[in-house]
C-alpha positions as CSV (number, residue, x, y, z in Angstrom):
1,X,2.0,18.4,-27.9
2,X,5.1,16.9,-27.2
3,X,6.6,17.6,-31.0
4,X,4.8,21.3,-30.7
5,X,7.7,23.7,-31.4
6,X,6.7,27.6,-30.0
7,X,6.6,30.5,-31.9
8,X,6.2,33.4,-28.9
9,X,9.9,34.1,-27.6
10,X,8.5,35.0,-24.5
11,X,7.3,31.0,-23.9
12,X,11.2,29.9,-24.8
13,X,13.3,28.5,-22.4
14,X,16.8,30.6,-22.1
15,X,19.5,28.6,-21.1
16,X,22.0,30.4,-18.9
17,X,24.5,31.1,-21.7
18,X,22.2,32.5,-23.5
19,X,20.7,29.9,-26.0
20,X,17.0,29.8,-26.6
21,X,15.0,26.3,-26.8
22,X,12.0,26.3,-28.5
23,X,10.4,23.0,-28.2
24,X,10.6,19.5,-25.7
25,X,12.6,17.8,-28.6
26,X,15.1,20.9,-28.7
27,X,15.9,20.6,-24.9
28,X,16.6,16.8,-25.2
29,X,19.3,17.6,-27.8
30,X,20.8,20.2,-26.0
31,X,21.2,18.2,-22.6
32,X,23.3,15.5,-24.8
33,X,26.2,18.5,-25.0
34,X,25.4,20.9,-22.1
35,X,27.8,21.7,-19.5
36,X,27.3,20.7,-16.1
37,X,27.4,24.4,-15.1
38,X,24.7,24.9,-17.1
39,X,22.7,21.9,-16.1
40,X,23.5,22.4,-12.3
41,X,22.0,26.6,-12.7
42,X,18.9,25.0,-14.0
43,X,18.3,21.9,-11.7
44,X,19.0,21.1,-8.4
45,X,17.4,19.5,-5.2
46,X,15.6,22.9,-4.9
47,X,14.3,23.7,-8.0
48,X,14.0,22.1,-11.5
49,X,13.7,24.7,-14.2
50,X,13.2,22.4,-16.9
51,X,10.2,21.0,-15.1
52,X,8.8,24.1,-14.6
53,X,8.7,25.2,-18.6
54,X,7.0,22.1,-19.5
55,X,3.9,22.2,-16.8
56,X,3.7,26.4,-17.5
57,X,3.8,26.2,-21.0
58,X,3.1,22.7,-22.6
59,X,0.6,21.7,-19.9
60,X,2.4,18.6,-18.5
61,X,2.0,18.9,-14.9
62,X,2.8,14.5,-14.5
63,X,5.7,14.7,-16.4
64,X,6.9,17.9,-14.3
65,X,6.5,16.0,-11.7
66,X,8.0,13.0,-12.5
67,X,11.1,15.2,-14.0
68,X,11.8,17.2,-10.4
69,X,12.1,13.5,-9.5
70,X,15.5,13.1,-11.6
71,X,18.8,15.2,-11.0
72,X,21.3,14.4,-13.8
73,X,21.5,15.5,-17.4
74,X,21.5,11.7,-18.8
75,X,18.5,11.1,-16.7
76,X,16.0,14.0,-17.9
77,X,17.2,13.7,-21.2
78,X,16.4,10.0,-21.8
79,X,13.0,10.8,-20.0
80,X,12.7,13.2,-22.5
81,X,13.3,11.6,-25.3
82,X,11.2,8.4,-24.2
83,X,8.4,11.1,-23.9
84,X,8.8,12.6,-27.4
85,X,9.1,8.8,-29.0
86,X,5.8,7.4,-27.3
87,X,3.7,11.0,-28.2
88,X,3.0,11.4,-24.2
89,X,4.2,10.9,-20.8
90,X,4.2,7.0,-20.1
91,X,5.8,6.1,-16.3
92,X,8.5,3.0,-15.8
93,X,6.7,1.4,-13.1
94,X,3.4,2.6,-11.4
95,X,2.7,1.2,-7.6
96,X,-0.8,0.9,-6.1
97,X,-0.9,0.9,-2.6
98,X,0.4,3.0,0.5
99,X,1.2,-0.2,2.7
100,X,4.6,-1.4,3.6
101,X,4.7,-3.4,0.8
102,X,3.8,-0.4,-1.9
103,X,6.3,2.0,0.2
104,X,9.5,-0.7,0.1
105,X,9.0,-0.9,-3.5
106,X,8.4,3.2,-3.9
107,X,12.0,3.2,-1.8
108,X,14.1,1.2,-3.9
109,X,12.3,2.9,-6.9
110,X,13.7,6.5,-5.3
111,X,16.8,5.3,-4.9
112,X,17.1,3.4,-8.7
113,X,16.1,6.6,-10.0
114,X,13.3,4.9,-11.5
115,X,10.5,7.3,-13.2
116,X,7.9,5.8,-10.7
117,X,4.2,6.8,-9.5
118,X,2.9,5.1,-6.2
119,X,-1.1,5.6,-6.0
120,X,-2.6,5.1,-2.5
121,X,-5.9,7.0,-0.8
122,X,-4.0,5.9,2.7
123,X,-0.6,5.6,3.9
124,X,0.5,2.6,6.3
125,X,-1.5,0.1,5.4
126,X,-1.6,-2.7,8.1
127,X,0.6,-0.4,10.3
128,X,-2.9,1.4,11.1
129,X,-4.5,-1.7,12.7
130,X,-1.5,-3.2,14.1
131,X,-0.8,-3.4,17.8
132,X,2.5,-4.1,19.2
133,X,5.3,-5.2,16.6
134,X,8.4,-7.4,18.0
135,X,8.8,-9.6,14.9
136,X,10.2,-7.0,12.1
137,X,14.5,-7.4,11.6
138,X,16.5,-4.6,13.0
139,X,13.4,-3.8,15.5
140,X,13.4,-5.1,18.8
141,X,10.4,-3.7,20.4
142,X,7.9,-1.0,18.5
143,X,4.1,-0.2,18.2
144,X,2.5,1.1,14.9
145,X,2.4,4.6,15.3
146,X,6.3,4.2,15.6
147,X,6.9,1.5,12.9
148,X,4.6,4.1,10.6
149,X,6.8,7.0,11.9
150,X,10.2,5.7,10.7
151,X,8.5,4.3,7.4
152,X,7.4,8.2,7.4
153,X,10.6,9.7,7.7
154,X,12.3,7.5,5.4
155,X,9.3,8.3,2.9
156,X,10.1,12.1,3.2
157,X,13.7,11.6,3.4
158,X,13.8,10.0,0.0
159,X,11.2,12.8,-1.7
160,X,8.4,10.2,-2.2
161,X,5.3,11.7,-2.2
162,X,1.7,9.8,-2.7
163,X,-0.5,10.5,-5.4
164,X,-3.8,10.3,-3.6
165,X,-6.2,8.5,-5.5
166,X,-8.0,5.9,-5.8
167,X,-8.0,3.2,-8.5
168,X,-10.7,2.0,-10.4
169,X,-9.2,-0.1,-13.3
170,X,-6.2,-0.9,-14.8
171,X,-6.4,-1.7,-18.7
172,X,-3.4,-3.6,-20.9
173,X,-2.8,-1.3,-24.0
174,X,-1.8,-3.0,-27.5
175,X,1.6,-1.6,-27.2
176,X,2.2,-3.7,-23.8
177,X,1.5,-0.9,-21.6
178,X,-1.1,-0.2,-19.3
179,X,-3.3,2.5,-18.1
180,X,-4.2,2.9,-14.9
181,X,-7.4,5.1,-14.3
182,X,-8.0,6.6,-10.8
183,X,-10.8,8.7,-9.8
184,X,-9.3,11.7,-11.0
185,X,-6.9,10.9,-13.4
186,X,-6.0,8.3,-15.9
187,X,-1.6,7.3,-16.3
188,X,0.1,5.3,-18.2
189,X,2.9,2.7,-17.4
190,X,5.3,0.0,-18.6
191,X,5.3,-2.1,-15.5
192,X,2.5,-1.8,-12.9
193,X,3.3,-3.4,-9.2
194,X,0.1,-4.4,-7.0
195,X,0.7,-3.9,-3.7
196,X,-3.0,-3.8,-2.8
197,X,-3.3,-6.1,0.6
198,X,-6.2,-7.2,2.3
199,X,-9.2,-6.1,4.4
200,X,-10.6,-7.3,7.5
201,X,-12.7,-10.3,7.2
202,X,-16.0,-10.3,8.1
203,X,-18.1,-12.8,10.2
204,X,-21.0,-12.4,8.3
205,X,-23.7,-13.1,11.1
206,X,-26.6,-11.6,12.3
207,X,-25.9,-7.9,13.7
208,X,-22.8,-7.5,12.4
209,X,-23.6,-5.0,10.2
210,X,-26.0,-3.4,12.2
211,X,-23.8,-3.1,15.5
212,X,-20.3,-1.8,13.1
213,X,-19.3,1.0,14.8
214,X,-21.2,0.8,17.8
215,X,-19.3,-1.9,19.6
216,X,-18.3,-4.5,16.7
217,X,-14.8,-3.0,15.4
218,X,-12.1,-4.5,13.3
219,X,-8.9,-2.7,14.6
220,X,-8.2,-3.0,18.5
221,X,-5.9,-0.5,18.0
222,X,-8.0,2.3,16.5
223,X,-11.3,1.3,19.2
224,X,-9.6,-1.1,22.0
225,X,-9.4,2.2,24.3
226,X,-13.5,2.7,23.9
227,X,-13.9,-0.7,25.9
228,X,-12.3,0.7,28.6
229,X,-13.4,-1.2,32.0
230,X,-16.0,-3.4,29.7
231,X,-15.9,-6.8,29.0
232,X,-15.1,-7.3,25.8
233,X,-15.0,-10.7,23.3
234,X,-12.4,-11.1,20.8
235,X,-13.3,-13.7,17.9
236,X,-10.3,-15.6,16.2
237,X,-8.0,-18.3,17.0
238,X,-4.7,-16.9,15.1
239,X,-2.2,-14.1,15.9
240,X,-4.4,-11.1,15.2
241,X,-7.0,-12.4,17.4
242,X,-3.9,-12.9,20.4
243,X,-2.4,-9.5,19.9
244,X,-5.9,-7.8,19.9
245,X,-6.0,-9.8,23.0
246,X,-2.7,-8.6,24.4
247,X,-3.4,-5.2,23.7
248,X,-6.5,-5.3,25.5
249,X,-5.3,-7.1,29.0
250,X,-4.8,-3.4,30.5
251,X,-8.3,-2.2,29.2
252,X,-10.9,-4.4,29.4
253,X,-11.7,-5.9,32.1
254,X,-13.0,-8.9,30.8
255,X,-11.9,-10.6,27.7
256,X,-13.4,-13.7,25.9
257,X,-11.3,-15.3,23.2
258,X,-13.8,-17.2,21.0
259,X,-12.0,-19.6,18.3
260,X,-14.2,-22.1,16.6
261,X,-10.9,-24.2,17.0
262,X,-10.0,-26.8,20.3
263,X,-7.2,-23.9,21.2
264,X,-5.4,-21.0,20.0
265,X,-3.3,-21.2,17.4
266,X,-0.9,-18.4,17.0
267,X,2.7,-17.7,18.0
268,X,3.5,-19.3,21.2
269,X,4.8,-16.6,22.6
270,X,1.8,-14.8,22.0
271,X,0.0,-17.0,23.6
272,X,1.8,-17.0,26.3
273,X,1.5,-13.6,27.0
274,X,-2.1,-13.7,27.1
275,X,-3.9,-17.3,27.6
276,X,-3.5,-17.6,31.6
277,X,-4.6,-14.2,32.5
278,X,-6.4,-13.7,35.4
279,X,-9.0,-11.8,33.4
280,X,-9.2,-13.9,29.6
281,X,-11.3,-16.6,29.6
282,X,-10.6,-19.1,25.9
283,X,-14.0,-19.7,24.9
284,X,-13.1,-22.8,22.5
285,X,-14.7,-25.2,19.9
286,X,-17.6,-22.2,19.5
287,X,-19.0,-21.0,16.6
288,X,-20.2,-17.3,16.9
289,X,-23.7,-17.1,16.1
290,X,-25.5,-13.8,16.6
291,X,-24.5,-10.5,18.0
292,X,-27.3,-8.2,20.1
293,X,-27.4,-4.8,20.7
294,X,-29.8,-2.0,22.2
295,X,-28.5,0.6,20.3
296,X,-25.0,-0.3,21.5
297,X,-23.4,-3.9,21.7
298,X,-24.2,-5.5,24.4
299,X,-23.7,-9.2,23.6
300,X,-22.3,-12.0,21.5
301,X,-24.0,-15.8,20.6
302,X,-22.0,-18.3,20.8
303,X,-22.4,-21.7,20.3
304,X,-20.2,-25.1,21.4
305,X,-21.3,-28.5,21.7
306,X,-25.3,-27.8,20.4
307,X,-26.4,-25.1,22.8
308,X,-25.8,-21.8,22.6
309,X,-25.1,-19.4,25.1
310,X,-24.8,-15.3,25.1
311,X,-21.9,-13.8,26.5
312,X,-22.7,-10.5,28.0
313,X,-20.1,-7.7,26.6
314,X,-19.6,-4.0,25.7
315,X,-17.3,-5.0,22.7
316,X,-16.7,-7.1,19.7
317,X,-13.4,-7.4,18.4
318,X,-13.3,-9.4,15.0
319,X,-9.7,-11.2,14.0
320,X,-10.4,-13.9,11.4
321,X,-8.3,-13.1,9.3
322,X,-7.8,-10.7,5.8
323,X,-9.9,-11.2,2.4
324,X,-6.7,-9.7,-0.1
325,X,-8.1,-6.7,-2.1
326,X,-7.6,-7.9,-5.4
327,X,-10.7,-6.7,-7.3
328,X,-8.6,-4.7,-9.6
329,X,-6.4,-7.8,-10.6
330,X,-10.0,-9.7,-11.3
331,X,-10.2,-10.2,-15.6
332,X,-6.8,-9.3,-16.1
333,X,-4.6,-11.9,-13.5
334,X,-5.2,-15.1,-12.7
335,X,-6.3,-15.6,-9.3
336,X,-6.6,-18.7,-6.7
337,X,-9.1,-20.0,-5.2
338,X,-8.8,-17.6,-1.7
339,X,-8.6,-14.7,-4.5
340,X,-5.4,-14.2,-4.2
341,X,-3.2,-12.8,-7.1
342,X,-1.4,-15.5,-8.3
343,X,2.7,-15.0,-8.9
344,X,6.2,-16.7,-10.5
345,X,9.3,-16.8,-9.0
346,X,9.8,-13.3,-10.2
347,X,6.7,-12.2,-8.4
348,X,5.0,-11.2,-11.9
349,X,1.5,-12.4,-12.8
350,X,0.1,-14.5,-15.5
351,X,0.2,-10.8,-17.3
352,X,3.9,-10.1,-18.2
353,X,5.0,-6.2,-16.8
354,X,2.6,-7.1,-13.6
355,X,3.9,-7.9,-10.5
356,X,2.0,-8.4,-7.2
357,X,3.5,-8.3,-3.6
358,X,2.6,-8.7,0.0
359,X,-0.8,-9.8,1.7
360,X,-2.9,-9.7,-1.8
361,X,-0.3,-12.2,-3.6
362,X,-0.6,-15.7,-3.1
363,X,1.9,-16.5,-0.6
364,X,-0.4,-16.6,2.2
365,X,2.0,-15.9,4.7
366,X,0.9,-12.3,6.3
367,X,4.1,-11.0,8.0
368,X,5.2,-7.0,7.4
369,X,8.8,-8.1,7.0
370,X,7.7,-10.9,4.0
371,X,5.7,-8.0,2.2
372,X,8.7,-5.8,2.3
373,X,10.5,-8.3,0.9
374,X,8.3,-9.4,-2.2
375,X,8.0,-5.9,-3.2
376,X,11.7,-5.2,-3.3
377,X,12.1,-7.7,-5.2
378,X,9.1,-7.3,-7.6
379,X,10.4,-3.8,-8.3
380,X,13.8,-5.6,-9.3
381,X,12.3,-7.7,-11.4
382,X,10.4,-5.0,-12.9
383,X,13.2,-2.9,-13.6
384,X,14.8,-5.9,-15.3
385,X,11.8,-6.3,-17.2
386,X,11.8,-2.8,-19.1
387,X,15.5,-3.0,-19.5
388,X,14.6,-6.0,-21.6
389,X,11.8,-4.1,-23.6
């Protein structure tokens, strides 16, 4: 296709002095010499001719899309020509995931004018169970639906747009490459970032699964408010579990804080905002046991010092922690014994043209500001990595 040269004048491409291109390779020549007059009739921020010639008529609608992404006559033309050398459209760098992690690296992709896919069912990530959020540079005080608002308009501001779909596998090609298949579509890529995070943990007890969704919940911000006026326990000893906690002083109007540990363990500032009040009681040293229901929640096993007690509640609110999605990674990365993807100093994996960032790498430190970080600089390294190619 990409060599296939047209023979209906009506499916040329008329440049606006006139000349007639007949084929992908012909327009890649002609951008080396064309005037920016030219150039500037046929793209701009609000339309990209070019792009539209090669969806309509050579059936490329990806690498359309990834050409309305570039807006200079060096850029599409060595897109084009890396297009016509490899036979098909292969992508610089392809990012999986819609957390903050996947959307820093997406931003400084925009902005490097790197040829760039980010892949994500979901946008925000963490931001859509987080609570309150004092701990993020340049942010004093905000709350997730905020924090995911400004992330939002910076999105839209730089013309990133999600793909939304979900992968299933990513496969290292004999060339170095790698294909990334999706449940629609399958891409290809020189450098892939994961930027995949982590789940909620699970306590893996008795009615757990049974009562999910009718009183056991993993996100105090999405189902905090449908405790309202009930006592409620909250299972964890670390931050999440404190800032579940916090976010539920004004709602609950009980709140047990079970940690299997002697105390809590989180920020102290956290804990200071929240051990001490008049209605959380620390339920420490406990292991959680059983949770029991009548259709509903309506209580939680516990179980310190050999006997077990039930503490009568309306809601279960489990913090222990994240379990890093990193299934994809599994046969193709090494990973450590938490299943985390394992990473260099340069945040790429035992796989060179790899990298991994935020909550499913191995730096098991699970801060918004740290994710950012590693996937800013993944995508550096990345870009440094093709350049090398």
């Amino acid at each position: 296709m990409p060599a296939m040269s047209l023979n209906d004048p009506k499916k040329y491409f008329y440049l606006k002095d006139g000349t007639s291109l007949r084929s992908i390779a012909e327009l890649a020549n002609a951008l080396d010499k064309m005037p920016d007059d030219v150039f500037n009739h046929h793209v701009s921020p609000d339309h990209n001719h070019f792009a539209s010639w090669i969806e309509e008529v050579f059936q490329e609608p990806h690498f359309a899309q990834s050409l309305r992404k570039v807006h200079t006559a060096s850029q599409t033309s060595d897109m084009l020509k890396r297009y016509l050398e490899k036979g098909h459209f292969v992508h610089e760098v392809i990012i999986i995931g819609g957390g903050i992690a996947g959307m820093s690296a997406a931003l400084y992709a925009a902005r490097g004018r790197l040829d760039y896919l980010i892949i994500s069912p979901d946008f925000g990530g963490q931001m859509n169970v987080s609570g309150e959020i004092e701990n993020y540079p340049g942010m004093a005080h905000t709350n997730f639906a905020e924090f995911q608002d400004k992330f939002r308009e910076q999105m839209e501001t730089n013309q990133i747009e999600f793909t939304d779909e979900s992968v299933k596998q990513i496969k290292k090609l004999d060339d170095g490459h790698f294909q990334v298949v999706t449940d629609k579509n399958k891409y290809e890529a020189e450098t892939v970032i994961l930027c995949t995070g982590a789940r909620a943990r699970k306590l893996n007890i008795p009615g757990e699964n049974e009562y999910e969704k009718k009183g056991v919940t993993y996100c105090h911000v999405c189902d905090g408010p449908l405790f309202k006026g009930k006592p409620v326990a909250i299972v964890g000893g670390g931050d999440a579990a404190l800032e579940a906690a916090a976010g539920m002083l004004r709602i609950a109007s009980k709140i047990y804080l079970i940690t299997i540990n002697p105390k809590m363990t989180g920020h102290q500032y956290l804990i200071d905002r929240v051990v001490g009040q008049d209605n959380v009681e620390v339920v420490a040293n406990a292991k959680t046991v059983k949770i029991t229901g009548d259709k509903t929640v309506n209580g939680i096993v516990v179980e310190q010092g050999g006997k077990q007690r039930t503490l009568p509640v309306g809601g279960i609110i489990i913090e222990i922690g994240r379990v890093p999605n990193t299934e994809l990674a599994k046969g193709l990365c090494d990973i450590d014994a938490d299943n985390h993807i394992m990473v260099d100093k340069n945040m790429q994996t035992s796989v060179p043209g790899i990298f991994a960032a935020g909550d499913c790498a191995d730096g098991h430190e699970y801060q918004y500001v740290i994710s950012a970080g590693q996937a800013v600089y993944a995508l550096l390294k990345a870009q440094r990595y093709i350049k090398r190619r």
